[in-house]
C-alpha positions as CSV (number, residue, x, y, z in Angstrom):
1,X,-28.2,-28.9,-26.1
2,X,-26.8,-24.9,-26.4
3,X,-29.2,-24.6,-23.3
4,X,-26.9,-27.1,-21.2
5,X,-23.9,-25.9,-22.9
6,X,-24.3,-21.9,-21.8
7,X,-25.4,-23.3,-18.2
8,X,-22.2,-25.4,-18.1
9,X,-20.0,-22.2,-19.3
10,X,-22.0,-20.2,-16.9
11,X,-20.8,-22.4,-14.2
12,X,-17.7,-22.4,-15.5
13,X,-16.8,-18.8,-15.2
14,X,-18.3,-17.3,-12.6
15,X,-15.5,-19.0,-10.3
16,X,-13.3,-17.3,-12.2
17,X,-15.0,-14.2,-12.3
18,X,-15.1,-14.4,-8.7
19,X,-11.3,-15.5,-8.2
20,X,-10.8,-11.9,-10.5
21,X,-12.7,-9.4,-7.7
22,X,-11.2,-7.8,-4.9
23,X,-13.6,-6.7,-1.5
24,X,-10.7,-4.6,0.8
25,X,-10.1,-1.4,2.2
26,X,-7.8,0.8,0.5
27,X,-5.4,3.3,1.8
28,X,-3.0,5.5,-0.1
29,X,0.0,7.5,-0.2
30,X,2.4,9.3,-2.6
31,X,6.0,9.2,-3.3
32,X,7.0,12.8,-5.0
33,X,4.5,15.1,-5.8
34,X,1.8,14.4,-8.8
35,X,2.0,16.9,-11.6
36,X,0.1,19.4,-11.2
37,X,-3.5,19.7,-12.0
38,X,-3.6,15.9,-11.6
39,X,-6.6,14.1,-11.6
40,X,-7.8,10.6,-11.4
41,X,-10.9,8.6,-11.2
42,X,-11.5,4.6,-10.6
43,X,-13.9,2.5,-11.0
44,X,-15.6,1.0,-7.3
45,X,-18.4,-1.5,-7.9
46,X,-20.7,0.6,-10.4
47,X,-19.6,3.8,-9.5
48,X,-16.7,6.0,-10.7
49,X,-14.9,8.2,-7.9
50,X,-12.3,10.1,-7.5
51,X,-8.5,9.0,-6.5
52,X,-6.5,10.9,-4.6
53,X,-2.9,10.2,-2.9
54,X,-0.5,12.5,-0.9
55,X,2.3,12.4,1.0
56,X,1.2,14.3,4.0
57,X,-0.1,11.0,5.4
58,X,-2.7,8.0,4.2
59,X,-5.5,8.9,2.5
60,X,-9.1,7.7,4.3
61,X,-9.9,3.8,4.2
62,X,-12.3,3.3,0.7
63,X,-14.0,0.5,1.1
64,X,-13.1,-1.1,-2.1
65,X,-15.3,-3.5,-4.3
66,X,-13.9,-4.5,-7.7
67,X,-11.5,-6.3,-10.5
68,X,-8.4,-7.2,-9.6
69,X,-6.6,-5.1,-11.9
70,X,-7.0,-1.6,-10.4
71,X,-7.1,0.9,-12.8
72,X,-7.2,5.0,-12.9
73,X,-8.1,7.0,-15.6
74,X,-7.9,10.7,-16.2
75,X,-11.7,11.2,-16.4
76,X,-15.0,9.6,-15.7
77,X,-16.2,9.2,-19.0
78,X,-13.2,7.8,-20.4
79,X,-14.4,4.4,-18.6
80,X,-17.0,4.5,-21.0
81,X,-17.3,2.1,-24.0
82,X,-15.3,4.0,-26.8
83,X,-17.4,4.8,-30.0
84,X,-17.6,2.1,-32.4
85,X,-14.4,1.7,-34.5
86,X,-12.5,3.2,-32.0
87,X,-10.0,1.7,-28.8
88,X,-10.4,2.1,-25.5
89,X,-7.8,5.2,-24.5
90,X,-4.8,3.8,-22.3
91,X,-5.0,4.4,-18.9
92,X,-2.8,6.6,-16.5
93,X,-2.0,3.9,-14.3
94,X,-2.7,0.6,-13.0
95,X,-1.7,-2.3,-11.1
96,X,-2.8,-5.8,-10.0
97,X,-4.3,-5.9,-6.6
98,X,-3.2,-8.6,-3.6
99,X,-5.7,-11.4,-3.5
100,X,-7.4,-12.5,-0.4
101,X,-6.3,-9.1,1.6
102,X,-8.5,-7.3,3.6
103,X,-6.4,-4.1,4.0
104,X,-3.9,-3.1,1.1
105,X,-1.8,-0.2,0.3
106,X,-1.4,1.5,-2.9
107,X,1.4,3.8,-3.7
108,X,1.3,6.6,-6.5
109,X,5.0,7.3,-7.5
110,X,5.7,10.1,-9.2
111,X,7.2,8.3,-12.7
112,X,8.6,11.7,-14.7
113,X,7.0,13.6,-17.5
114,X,3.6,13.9,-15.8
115,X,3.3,10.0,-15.3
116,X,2.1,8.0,-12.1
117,X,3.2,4.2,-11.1
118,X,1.1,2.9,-8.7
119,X,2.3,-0.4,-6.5
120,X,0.3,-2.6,-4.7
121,X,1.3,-4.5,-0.9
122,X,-0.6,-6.3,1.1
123,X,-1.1,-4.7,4.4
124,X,-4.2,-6.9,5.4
125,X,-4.3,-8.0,9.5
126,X,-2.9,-11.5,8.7
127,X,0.1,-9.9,6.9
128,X,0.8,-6.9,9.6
129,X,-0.1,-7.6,12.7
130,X,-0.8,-5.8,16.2
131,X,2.7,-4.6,16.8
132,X,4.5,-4.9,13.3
133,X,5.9,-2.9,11.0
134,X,6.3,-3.1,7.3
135,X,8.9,-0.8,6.5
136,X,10.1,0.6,2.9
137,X,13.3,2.0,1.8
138,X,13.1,4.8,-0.7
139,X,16.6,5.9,0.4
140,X,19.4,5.5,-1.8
141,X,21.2,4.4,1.2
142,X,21.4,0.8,3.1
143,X,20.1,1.0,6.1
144,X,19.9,-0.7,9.3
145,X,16.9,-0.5,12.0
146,X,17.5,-1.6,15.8
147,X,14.1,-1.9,17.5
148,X,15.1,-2.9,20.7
149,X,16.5,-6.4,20.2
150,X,15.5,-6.6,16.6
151,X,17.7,-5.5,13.5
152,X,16.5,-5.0,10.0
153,X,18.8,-4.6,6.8
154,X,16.9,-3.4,4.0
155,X,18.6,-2.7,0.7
156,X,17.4,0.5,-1.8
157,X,14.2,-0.1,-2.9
158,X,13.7,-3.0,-0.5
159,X,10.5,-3.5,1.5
160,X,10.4,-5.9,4.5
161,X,8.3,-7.2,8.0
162,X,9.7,-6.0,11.3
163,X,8.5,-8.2,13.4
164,X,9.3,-9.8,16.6
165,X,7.8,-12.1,19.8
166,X,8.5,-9.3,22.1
167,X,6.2,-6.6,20.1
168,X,3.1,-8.6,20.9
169,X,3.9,-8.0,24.7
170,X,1.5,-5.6,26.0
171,X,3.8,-4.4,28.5
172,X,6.5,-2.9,25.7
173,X,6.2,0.8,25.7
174,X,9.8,1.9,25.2
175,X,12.6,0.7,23.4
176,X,15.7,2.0,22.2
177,X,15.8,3.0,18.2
178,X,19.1,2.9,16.3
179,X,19.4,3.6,12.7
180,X,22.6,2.5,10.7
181,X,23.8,3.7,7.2
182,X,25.7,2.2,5.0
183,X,27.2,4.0,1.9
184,X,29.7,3.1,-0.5
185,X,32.2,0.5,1.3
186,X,32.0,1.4,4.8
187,X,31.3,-1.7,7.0
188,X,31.4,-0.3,10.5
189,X,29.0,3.0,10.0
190,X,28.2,5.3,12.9
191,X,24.3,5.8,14.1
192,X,22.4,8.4,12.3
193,X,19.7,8.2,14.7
194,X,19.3,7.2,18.0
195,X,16.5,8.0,20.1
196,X,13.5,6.0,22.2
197,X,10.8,4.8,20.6
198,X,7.6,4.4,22.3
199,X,5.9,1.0,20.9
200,X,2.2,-0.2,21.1
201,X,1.3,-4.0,20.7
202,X,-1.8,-2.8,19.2
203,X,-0.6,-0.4,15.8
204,X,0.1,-1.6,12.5
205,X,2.5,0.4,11.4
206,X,3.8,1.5,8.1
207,X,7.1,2.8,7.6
208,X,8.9,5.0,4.6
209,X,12.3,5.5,4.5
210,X,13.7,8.6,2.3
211,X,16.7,10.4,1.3
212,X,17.4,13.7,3.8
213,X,16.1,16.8,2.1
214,X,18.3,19.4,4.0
215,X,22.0,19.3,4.8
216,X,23.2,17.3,7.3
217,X,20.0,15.4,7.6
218,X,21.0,11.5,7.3
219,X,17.6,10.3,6.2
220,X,14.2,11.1,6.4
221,X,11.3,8.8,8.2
222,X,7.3,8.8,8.5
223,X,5.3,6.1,10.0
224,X,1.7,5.8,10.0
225,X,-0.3,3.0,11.3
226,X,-3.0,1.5,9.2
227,X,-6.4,0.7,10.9
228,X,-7.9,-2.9,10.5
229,X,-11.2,-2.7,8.5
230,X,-14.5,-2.0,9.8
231,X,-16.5,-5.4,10.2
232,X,-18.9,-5.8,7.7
233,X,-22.9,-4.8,8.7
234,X,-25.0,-7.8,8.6
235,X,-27.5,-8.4,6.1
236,X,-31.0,-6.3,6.5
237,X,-33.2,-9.5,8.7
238,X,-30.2,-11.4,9.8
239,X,-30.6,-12.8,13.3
């Protein structure tokens, strides 16, 4: 009988143990600086490495295998079982991963007093596709985006699709960019930027919105696009 009952848990759990792990590529990229001498290290399948974001550009793909629940710690033996009598240590950050994504992005925002916040989005290639952006506003500014015929009002803090029929048409290469901002009550606001763009049906693009760092700069902008995973080698003897 306790033979058919541990099978039966068995069978039980592992779809929920499977429902909990996470196979995507990960890419990275950091809002403010991290304090300094920070280090991190997460747990990938059974190894520990390293994590590391900037915000010179995305950090390399890592070809993620793990729980859901992504989690960094300041070392790599604090990811080992604590002595007994004692708690596991809290760790510096973590988030729950996007389900079912093959690409997702993790930010690392500086959080004050030495602390990171790290935020998850799913930037797999059924979410952004060939041609889209998924742009985020860390302006404190509303602000408007004209990409050719399409406009985009994002909010503070406000993360959204660009997206439109026309991007997927391979023979878009230039469009005209107009950027719009909206502080306090004005309603009709002048371009802050206008300029071409030069458009591929083929990018998945990122985009981050900031505040301007030097005077007389409206806003600041970087846009990087995201490569679709690798496809997956095939098993050693597959046909």
């Amino acid at each position: 009988m306790m033979r058919k009952f541990l099978l039966l848990l068995g069978l039980l759990t592992c779809p929920l143990c499977a429902q909990n792990e996470v196979q995507a590529n990960i890419v990275t990229f950091a809002l403010g600086a991290p304090p300094g001498g920070f280090k991190a290290f997460f747990k990938n399948g059974d190894e520990i490495q390293p994590f590391g974001a900037n915000g010179a550009g995305l950090g390399a793909p890592i070809a993620y295998n793990g729980p859901k629940k992504f989690v960094i710690r300041a070392s790599e033996d604090a990811f080992a079982p604590p002595p007994a009598g004692q708690q596991v240590p809290p760790p510096l950050a973590l988030v729950d991963l996007p389900q079912g994504a093959n690409n997702i992005l993790i930010l690392a925002v500086d959080a004050g007093q030495g602390k990171i916040r790290l935020l998850a989005y799913d930037v797999s290639s059924q979410a952004l596709q060939g041609g889209d952006y998924r742009v985020f506003n860390f302006s404190r500014s509303a602000l408007e985006l004209n990409l050719g015929k399409k406009k985009l009002l994002l909010k503070p803090a406000q993360n959204e699709m660009m997206t439109d029929p026309s991007f997927r048409d391979p023979n878009t290469k230039v469009m005209e960019f107009i950027v719009y901002k909206y502080d306090g009550n004005v309603r009709n606001p002048e371009p802050v930027k206008r300029s071409l763009w030069e458009h591929w049906n083929t990018r998945r693009v990122v985009m981050f919105l900031f505040d301007g760092k030097h005077k007389g700069e409206a806003f600041g902008m970087m846009t990087m696009s995201i490569e679709p995973p690798l496809p997956k080698p095939a098993a050693a003897g597959a046909p």
